[in-house]
N, C-alpha and C positions, 0 to 999 in steps of 0.2 A: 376535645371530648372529655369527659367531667365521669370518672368512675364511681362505685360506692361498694366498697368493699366492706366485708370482715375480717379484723386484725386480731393475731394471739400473739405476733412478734414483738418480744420483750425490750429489745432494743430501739423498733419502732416506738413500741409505745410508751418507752421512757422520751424518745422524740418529740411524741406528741404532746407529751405532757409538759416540757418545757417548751416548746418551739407554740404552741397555740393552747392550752389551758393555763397555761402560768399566766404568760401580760394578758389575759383577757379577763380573769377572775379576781374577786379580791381574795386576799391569803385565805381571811377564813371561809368562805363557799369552797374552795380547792382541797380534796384530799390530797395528801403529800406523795409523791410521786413512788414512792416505795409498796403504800398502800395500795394506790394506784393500779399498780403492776398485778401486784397481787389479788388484789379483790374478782381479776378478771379470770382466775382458775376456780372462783366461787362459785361460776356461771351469768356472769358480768360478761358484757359483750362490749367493742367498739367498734362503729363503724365507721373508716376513713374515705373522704375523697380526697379523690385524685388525677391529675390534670395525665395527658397521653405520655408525658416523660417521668409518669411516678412521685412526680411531685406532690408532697401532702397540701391539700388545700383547706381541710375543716373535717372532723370531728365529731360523731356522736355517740356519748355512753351511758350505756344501757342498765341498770341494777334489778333482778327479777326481786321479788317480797312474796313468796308464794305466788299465789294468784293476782298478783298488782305486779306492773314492771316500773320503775322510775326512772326516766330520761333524766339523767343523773347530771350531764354537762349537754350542749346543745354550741358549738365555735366554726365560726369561718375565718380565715385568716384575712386581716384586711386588705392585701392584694388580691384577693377572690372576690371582695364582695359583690352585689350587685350580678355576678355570673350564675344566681341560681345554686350554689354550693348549699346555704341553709335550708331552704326549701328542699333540695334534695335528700339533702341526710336525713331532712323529718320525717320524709316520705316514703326512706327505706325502712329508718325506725318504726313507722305504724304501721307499714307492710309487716314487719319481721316479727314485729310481737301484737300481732290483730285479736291474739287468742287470751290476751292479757288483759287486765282494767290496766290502759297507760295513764302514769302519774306523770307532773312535771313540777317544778319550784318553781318560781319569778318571785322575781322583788316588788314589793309594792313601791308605786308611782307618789301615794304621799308619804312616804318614809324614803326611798331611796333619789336623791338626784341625777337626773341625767350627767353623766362619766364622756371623755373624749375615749378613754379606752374602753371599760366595763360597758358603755352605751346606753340608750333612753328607757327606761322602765317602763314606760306608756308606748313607746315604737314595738318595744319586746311586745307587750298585751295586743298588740295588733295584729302584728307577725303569728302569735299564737290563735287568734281566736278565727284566723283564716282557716285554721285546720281542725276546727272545730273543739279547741281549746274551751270548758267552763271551768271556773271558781269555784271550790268548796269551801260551804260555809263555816269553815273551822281558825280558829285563830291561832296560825299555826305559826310554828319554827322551825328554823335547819340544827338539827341536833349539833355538837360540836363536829370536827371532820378530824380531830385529833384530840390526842391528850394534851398537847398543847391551845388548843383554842376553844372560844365559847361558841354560844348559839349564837346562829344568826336570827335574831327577830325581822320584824318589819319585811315576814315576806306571805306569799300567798300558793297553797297548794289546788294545782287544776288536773281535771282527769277526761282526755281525750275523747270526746262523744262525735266517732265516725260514721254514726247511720242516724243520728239524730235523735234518737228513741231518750237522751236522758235530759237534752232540751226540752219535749216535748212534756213528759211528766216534770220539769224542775226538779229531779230529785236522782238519786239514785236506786236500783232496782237490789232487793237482798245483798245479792252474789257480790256486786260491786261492793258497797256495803260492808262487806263481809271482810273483802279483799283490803279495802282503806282501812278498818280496823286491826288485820293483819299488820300489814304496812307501819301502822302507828307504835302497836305493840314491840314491832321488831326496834326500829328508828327510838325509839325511846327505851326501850330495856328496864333501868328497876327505877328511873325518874317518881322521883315522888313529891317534887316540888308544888306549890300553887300554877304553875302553868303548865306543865306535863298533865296535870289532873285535870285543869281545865280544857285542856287540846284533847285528853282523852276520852273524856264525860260528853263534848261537841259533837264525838262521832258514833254514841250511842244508839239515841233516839232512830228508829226506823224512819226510812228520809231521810235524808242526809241532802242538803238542799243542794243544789249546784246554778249557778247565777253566768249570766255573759261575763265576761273580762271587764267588760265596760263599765260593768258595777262593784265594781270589788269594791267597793267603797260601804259598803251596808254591810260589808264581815269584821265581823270585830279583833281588832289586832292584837297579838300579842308582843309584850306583857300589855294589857290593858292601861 
């Protein structure tokens, strides 16, 4: 039997962060494990599975942005896989924060290659669009995760649409809206580059379009 708990233990979660975010991430998507620890007395959440004998099996961390929450990491350990562990944790993650616009990151499928460890970019868009993962039309990036590292381009921002209603208009309703400009705001800080402006400037306009996974291909990438 497959748990899914909430973890605040510091020494756990220094565990998890090398035993199953380190080899599954590349350096620069991974905040450093110091951070890590930390970020989660910000009101950062992780929630662990875990097999009958305590065993960690996979990982999900959770980032609030005001009224936007960001599915920050999403790992199952690869002796887990296939048991339902990822699917789980999602499960509990958009149970736990239903009252939130949820955000998530992926890499795009023509900019990132399928990895034996990191995994298939086009498998991930599948995996997510079961749970009713769409695509926002923003050409976005993963801000640095350190002073040490740069942005990650070549990736794509999606916001979990669990009753259908943002399918059904293609777009986003205000509040959401509201929320992913939050999100940006914070995630970017005093950026004032030609792509900060343009990622910024994208999620203006009322609308804010949101497409299947399927099509991520019609958002335009960043840097252009």
């Amino acid at each position: 039997m497959i748990s899914f708990d909430s973890s605040t233990d510091a020494a756990e979660l220094r565990d998890a962060h090398r035993t199953l975010l380190t080899p599954s991430f590349r350096p620069g998507e991974l905040v450093p494990e110091h951070d890590f620890v930390a970020q989660l007395g910000e009101g950062g959440e992780v929630l662990l599975a875990r097999d009958q004998d305590g065993r960690m099996l996979g990982a999900a961390v959770a980032q609030p942005f005001g009224d936007a929450v960001l599915l920050e990491y999403l790992v199952a350990a690869p002796s887990s896989r296939g048991r339902g562990v990822g699917s789980g944790l999602l499960s509990a993650f958009l149970d736990r924060w239903s009252g939130s616009v949820m955000l998530a990151e992926f890499d795009r499928p023509d900019v990132q290659s399928p990895h034996p460890v990191h995994g298939d970019p086009a498998a991930r868009l599948r995996f997510y669009a079961r749970f009713g993962a769409l695509a926002l039309d923003l050409p976005y990036f993963q801000p640095p995760v350190s002073e040490h590292n740069s942005r990650e381009h070549g990736m794509l921002l999606a916001v979990f649409d669990r009753d259908g209603r943002i399918a059904e208009r293609g777009a986003l309703d205000a509040r959401q809206q509201r929320a992913v400009q939050h999100y940006l705001h914070e995630i970017l800080e005093a950026a004032d580059d030609p792509d900060a402006r343009r990622l910024r400037a994208a999620a203006e306009p009322d609308g804010l379009r949101a497409i299947p996974l399927e099509d991520y291909a019609r958002i335009a990438r960043s840097p252009l």
